[in-house]
Structure formats: C-alpha cells, structure tokens
C-alpha positions in Angstrom: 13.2 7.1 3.4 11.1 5.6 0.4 7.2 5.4 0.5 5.0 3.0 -0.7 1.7 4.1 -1.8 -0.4 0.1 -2.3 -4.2 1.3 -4.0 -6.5 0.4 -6.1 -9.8 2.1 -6.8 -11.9 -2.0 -7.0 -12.1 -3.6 -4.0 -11.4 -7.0 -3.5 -8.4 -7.3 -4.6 -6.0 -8.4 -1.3 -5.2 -4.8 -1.7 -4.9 -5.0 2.4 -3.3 -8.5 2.9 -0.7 -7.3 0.4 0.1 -3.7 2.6 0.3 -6.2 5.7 2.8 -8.9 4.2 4.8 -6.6 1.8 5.3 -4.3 4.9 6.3 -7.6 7.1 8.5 -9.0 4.3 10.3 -5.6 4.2 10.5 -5.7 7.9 11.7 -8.9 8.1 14.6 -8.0 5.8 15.9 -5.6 8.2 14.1 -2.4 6.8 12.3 -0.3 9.5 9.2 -0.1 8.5 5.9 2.0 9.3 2.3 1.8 8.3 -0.6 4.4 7.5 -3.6 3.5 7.1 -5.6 6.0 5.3 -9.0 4.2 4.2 -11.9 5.6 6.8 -13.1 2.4 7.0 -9.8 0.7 8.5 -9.7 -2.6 7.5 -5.9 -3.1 7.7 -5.9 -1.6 11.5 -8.7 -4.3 12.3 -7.3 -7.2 10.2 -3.9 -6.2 12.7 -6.1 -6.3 16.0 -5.8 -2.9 16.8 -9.3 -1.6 18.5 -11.0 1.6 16.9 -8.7 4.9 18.1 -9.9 8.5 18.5 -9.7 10.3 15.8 -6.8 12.2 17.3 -4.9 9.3 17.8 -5.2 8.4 14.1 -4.2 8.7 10.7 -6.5 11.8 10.5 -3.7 13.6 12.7 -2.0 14.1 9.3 -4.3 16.4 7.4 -4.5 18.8 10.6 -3.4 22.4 10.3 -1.6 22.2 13.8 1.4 20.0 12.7 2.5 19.9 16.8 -0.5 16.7 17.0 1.4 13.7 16.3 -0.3 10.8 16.1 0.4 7.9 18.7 2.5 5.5 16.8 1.5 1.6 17.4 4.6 -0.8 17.9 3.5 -4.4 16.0 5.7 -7.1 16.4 6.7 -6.8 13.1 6.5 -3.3 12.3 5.1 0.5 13.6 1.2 1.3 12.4 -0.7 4.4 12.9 -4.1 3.0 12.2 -7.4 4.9 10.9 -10.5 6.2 12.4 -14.2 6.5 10.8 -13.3 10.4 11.6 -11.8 10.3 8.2 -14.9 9.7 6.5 -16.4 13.1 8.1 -13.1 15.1 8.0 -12.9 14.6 4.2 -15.8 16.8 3.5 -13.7 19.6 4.9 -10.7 18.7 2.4 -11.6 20.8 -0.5 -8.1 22.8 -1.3 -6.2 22.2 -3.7 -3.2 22.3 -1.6 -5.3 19.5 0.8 -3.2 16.6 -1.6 -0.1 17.8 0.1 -1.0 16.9 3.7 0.9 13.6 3.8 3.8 14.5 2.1 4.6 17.3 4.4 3.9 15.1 7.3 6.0 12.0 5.9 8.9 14.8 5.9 9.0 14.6 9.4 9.5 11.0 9.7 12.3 10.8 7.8 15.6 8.9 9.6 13.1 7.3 11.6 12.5 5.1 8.9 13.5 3.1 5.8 10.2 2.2 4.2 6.8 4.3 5.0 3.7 2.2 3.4 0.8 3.5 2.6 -2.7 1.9 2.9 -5.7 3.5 1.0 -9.3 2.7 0.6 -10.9 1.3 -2.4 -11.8 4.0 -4.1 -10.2 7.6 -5.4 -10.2 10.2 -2.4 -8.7 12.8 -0.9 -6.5 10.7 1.2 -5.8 7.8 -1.9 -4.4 11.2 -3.8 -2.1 12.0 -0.8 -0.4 8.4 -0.9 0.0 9.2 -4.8 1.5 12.4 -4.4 3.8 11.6 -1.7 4.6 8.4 -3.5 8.2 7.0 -4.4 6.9 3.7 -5.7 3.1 2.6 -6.3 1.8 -1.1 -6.3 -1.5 -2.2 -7.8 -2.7 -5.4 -6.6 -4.7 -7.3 -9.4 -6.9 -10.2 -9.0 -7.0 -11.4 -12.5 -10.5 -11.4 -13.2 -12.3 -9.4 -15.7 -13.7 -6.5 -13.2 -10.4 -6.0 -10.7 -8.2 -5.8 -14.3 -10.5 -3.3 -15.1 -10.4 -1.1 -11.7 -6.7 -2.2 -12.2 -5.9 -0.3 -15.4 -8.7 2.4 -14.1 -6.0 2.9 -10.9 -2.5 2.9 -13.6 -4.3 5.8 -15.6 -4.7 7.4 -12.1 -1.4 7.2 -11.0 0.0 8.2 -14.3 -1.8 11.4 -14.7 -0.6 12.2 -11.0 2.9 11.3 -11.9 2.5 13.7 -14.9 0.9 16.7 -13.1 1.4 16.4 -9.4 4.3 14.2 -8.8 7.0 13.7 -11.2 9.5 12.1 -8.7 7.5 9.1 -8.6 9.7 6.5 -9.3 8.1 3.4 -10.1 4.3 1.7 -10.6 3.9 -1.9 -10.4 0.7 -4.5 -10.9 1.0 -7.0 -8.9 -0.9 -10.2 -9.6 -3.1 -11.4 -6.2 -5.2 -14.6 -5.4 -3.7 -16.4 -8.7 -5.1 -19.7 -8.9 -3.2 -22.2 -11.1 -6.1 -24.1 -12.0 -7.6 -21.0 -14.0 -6.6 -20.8 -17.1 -8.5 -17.0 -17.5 -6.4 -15.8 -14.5 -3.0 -16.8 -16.8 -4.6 -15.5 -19.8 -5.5 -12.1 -17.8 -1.8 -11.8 -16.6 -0.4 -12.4 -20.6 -3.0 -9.6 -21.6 -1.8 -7.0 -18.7 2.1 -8.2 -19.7 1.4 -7.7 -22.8 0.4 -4.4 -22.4 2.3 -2.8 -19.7 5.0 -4.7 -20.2 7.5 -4.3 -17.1 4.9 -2.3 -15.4 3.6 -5.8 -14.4 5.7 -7.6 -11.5 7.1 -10.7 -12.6 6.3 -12.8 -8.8 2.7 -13.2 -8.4 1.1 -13.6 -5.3 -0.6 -17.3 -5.5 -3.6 -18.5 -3.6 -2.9 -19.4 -0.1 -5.2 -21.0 3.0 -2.3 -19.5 5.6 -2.7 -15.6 4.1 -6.4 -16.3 4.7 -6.4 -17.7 8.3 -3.5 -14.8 8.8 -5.8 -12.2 8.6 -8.7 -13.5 10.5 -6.3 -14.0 13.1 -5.1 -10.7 13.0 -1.5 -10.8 12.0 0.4 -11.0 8.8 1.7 -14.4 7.2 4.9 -14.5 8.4 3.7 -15.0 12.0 1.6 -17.5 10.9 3.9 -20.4 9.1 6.6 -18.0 7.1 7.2 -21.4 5.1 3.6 -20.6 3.5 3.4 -20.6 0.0 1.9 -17.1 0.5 5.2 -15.9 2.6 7.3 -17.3 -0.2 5.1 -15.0 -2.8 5.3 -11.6 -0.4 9.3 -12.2 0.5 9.8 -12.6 -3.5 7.3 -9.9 -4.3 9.0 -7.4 -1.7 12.6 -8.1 -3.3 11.3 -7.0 -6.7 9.7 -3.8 -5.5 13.0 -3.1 -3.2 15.1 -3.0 -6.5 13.0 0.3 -7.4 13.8 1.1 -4.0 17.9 0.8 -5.2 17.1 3.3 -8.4 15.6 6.1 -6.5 18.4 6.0 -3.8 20.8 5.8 -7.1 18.7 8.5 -8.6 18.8 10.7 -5.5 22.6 10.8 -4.9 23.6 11.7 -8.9 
C-alpha cells in the first residue's frame, strides 16, 4: 500500500482539486484508492458532496487512543473517503506529544491489503495533522500555482518536507511540485516553472496541470473531472500527472522487495 501525502502550507493553490482528480485518475487505472481528509476545515469532503459528519465518524477517529473506533468509510463512485470534521480544529489543541505525529501512520497500518493507494488531504497550513501525512508519507506532491506568493509557500512546503524526511521519516520515497492552474498566455507562469526546474531539477513534475473551465464546474458540482467530461483538458493533465507520480509508486515497491 503506498500513501500519498498532497500539501502545501499557501492556499490557493488547487491543492484540493488535485487530491480529488489524482485520486480519481489513480482509481480509474484500476488502483483502489482511499481518501483522508485531514484539514479541519474540510473542503475536499464538501467539494465531494458529503454533508458535515460527527466528529466520530471522521477523520479525527485516527488520532484517538482507543484504536477499536474506526471511522465509517464513505463509498464515492470513484473511490472510498473518510471526510473531516471541524472537531479537528478543537482536538488539535490536545495534540501536544511528540509521539502525537505518529497517529496516522499507525492507523494507515491497518488498512493495508485493503488498498493500493491511501491519499492524503491536508489543510493549508503546517499542523499537527499536515505532519502526520508527512511522516506516514511514501510519496509527497506539492501543487504550485506559478505565481510569485504560491512558489514561495511552495519552496516554504519542499524545506518542510525535507527536514521531515531527514529527521522523522527517512522512507519517504519521493517529493514532487506539481505545476497547477498554468495559463499558456502567461509568460511569468513559464518563467516561474524554468526557475523552480532550474532549481529542483527533477523534483519538479514534468505534466503540468493547465487551466480548465470543466475542473472548475467539477468542483462546484461536487465531483471530480472525470465524471464531468474525462475528455477535458484538465482529465488529460490529472491522468498524465498520476502516471508520473505512479512511477515513484514502481521504485518504492522495487525498493521494498530488495
């Protein structure tokens, strides 16, 4: 079972949208696939529908002492979610352990053969629950918008995750920058991706993810792209994007049997 951890401390950065479509691209390639949503304020469980759940039968069922409460998994067309509750907001007050960054990944252990692919939703911003997903993480993506701020919380999140990777999670395989809401008729946005290639080098996902009306009426619709017109420009820019990230996927399996 891999886990993808999407975050980035800026918001505004289709950090959400790309946890939806990534997740349904993966799906859609035959990979069982399950959400978390671990931002208090839940945008990706009420971009998917989903009404506000009791705390209990939400993500904060993971950071519980009492491992017996499972959360109530959600079956989506496309894949499983267990969405968030405001509770979170509240409840991370009471995480102040050092051992509290370990919740998730001793929870995660239980899912595994129930799943290919666990991704990993976090808010905007560096908590409690955002270190989790980095601890527990096989692969990390970083969506950009290549503007001057989001490049800034962008390389901001890479320091994060590197210092993680260093201290708290060496098995962390891969981190990735991937390039959102890329309009061709920027030139700044082209010139931001040269300056992040330039230097991160491969860190920096070759498929972009372009400006797209359908990814936008997608999420006001509650639904991800795919179930919209999976011809979009957008699906096109997920499916590719997912394929990339799948091939650190391949390594850490590689790695893992050696």
């Amino acid at each position: 079972m891999i886990i993808l951890t999407i975050c980035n401390h800026k918001g505004g950065t289709g950090k959400t949208t790309s946890s939806i479509n990534l997740s349904a691209a993966l799906a859609l390639s035959g990979q069982r696939v399950l959400v978390i949503d671990l931002d208090p304020q839940g945008f990706l469980t009420r971009m998917m529908g989903q009404p506000e759940p009791s705390p209990e039968h939400s993500s904060l069922a993971l950071f519980q002492e009492d491992m017996s409460i499972q959360p109530p998994i959600i079956q989506l067309p496309t894949f499983d979610l267990i969405p968030s509750s405001p509770a979170l907001s509240t409840a991370m007050r009471k995480l102040n352990k050092p051992t509290d960054i370990l919740w998730a990944r001793e929870y995660l252990q239980s899912l595994d053969g129930k799943y290919d692919i666990v991704v990993l939703d976090t808010a905007a911003a560096v908590t409690v629950y955002s270190l989790n997903a980095l601890v527990a993480a096989d692969v990390v993506v970083i969506p950009i918008l290549p503007e001057y701020q989001p490049v800034v919380g962008g390389e901001q999140t890479y320091q994060t995750v590197k210092m993680v990777r260093k201290k708290l999670n060496p098995g962390l395989r891969g981190v990735k920058m991937l390039l959102t809401m890329v309009d061709g008729r920027k030139k700044n946005h082209f010139a931001y991706r040269h300056y992040l290639r330039e230097k991160y080098g491969s860190d920096v996902m070759d498929g972009i993810i372009r400006t797209c009306t359908t990814l936008s009426v997608s999420n006001q619709e509650g639904r991800s792209v795919y179930d919209g017109n999976p011809h979009a420009r957008g699906a096109i820019d997920y499916a590719n994007a997912a394929e990339e990230i799948s091939k650190l996927f391949d390594q850490r399996d590689a790695g893992s049997t050696s």
